[in-house]
C-alpha positions as CSV (number, residue, x, y, z in Angstrom):
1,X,-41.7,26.3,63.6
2,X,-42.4,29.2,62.0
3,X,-42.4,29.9,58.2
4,X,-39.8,32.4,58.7
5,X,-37.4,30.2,60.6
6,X,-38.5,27.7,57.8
7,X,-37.1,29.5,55.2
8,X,-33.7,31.3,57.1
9,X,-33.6,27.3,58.0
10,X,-33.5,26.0,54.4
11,X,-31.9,29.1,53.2
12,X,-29.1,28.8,55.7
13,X,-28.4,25.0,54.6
14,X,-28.0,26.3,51.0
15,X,-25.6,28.6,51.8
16,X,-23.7,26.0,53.2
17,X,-23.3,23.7,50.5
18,X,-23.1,26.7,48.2
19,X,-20.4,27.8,50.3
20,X,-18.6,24.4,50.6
21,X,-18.6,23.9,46.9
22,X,-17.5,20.4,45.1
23,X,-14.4,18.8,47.4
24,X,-12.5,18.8,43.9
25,X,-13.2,20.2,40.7
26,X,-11.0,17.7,37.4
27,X,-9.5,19.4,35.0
28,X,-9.7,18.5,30.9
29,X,-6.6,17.1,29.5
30,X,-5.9,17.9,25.7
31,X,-4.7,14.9,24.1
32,X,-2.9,14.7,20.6
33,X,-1.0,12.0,18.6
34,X,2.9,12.9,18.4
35,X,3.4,10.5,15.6
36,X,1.7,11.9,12.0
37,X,0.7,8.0,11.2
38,X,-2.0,8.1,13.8
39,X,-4.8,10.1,12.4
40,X,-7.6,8.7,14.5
41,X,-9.5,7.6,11.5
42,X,-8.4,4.3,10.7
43,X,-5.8,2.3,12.9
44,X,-2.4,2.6,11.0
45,X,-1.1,-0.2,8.9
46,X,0.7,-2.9,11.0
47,X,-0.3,-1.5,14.5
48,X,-2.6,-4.0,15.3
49,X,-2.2,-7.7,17.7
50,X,0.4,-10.6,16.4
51,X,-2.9,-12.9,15.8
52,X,-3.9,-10.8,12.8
53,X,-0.1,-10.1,11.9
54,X,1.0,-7.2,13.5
55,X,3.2,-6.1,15.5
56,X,1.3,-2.6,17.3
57,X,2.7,-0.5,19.7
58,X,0.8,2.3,21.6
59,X,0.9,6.2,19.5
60,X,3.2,8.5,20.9
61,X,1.1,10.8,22.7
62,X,1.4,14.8,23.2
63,X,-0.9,16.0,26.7
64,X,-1.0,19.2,27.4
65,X,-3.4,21.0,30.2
66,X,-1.5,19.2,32.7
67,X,-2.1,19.9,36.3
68,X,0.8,20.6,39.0
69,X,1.6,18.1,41.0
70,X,0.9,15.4,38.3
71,X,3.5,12.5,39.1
72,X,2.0,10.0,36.4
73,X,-0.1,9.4,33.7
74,X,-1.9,6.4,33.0
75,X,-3.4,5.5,29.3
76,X,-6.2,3.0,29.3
77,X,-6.6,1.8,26.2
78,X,-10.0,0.3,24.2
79,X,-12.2,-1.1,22.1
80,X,-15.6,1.4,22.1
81,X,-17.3,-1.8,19.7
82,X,-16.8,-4.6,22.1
83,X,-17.8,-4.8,25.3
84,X,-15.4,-6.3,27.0
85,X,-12.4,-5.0,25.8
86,X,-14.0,-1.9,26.4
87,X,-13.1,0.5,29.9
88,X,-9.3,0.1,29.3
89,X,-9.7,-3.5,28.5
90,X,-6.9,-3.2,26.2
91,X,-4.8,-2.4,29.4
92,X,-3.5,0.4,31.0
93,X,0.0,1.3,30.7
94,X,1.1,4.2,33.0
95,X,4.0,6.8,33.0
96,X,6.2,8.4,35.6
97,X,6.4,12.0,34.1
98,X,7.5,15.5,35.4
99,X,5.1,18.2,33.5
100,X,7.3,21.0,31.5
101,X,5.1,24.1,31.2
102,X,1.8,21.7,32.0
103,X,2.8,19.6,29.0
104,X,3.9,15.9,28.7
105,X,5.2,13.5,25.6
106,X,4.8,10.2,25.9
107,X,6.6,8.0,23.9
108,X,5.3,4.9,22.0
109,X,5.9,1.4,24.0
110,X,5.5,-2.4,21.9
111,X,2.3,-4.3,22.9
112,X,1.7,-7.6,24.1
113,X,4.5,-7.3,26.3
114,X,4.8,-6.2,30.3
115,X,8.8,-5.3,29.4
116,X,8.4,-1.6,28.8
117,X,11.4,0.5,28.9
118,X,10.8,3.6,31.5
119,X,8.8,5.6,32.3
120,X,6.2,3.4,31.0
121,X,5.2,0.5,33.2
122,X,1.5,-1.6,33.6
123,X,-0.9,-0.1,35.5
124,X,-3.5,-2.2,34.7
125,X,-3.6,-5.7,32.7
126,X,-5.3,-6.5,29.5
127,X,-8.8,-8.3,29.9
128,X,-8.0,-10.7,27.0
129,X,-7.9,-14.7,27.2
130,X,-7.4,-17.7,25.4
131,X,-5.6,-17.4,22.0
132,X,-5.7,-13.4,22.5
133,X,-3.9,-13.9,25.7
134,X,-1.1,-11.3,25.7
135,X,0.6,-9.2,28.6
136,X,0.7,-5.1,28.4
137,X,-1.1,-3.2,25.9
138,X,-2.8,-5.4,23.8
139,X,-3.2,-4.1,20.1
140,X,-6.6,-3.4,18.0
141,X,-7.0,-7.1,17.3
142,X,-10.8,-7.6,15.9
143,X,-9.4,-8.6,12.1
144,X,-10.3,-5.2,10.4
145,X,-14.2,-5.5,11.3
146,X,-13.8,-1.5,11.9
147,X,-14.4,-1.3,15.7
148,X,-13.3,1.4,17.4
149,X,-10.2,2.2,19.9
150,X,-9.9,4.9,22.4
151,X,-7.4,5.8,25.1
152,X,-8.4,7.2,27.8
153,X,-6.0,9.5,29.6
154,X,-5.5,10.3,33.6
155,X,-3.0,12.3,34.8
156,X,-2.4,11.7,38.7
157,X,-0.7,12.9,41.8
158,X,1.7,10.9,44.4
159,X,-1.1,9.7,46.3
160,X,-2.9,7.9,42.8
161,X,-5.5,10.8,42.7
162,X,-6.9,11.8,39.5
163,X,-6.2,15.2,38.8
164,X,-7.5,15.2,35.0
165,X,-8.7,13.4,32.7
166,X,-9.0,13.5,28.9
167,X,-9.7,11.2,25.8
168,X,-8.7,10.4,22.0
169,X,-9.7,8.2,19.3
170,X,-6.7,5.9,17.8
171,X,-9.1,4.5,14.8
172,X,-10.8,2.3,13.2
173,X,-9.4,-1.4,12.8
């Protein structure tokens, strides 16, 4: 082979790929609280799990940069301090939402509970256990030791493909 044919060779297979591109490029979801008591500084007063004496719900949430053909969203909800309630180990509590302009409020459900009233539903459990066993969302619960919670935010289509993705801090607890 020839160093010519070499190069249209390797040239050629660039211009391929090039060509081809990524198979799907996600978009960046802006996430805001729709409820002034969520700062994402410190986890407001109360919203926290039943074994430290609260009684928290999820933050309303405003999302905006929402592509078409979104059909859910799905919140996934952490600890960032500890490792295993990190990754939506907190649970995942999803939405059945119809974008308005590519924007979408989601309203604030109770925790440590799998009775949401719609659109919410589980998408994914809770990771806790023993006395921290709860169903749904389950609350900061690490007794004010400051960890911090994080949702992370997917919006997807009717075939569970993730179409965009964005994040937000709920605080320190």
């Amino acid at each position: 082979m020839t160093t010519t044919s070499k190069l249209f060779g390797t040239a050629l297979a660039a211009a391929i790929v090039l060509a081809a591109g990524p198979a799907f490029t996600q978009e960046a979801l802006e996430v805001s609280f729709a409820d002034a008591e969520w700062t994402g500084e410190a986890v407001p007063e109360g919203q926290h799990c039943s074994l430290q004496g609260g009684s928290g719900a999820t933050p309303a949430l405003e999302i905006s940069g929402v592509p078409e053909g979104t059909t859910e969203i799905h919140v996934a909800y952490s600890d960032e301090t500890y490792q295993p309630m990190n990754n939506g180990g907190h649970g995942t509590i999803g939405f059945t939402v119809t974008p308005t302009d590519g924007t979408v409020s989601l309203p604030s459900v109770p925790g440590e509970t799998d009775d949401l009233p719609e659109p919410a539903f589980v998408a994914a459990p809770n990771a806790t256990s023993g006395d921290f066993l709860a169903e749904g969302y389950m609350p900061p619960c690490s007794g004010g030791n400051g960890n911090t919670y994080s949702a992370q935010v997917s919006a997807l289509d009717d075939q569970g493909t993730v179409l965009a993705t964005g994040e937000i801090t709920l605080g320190t607890y």
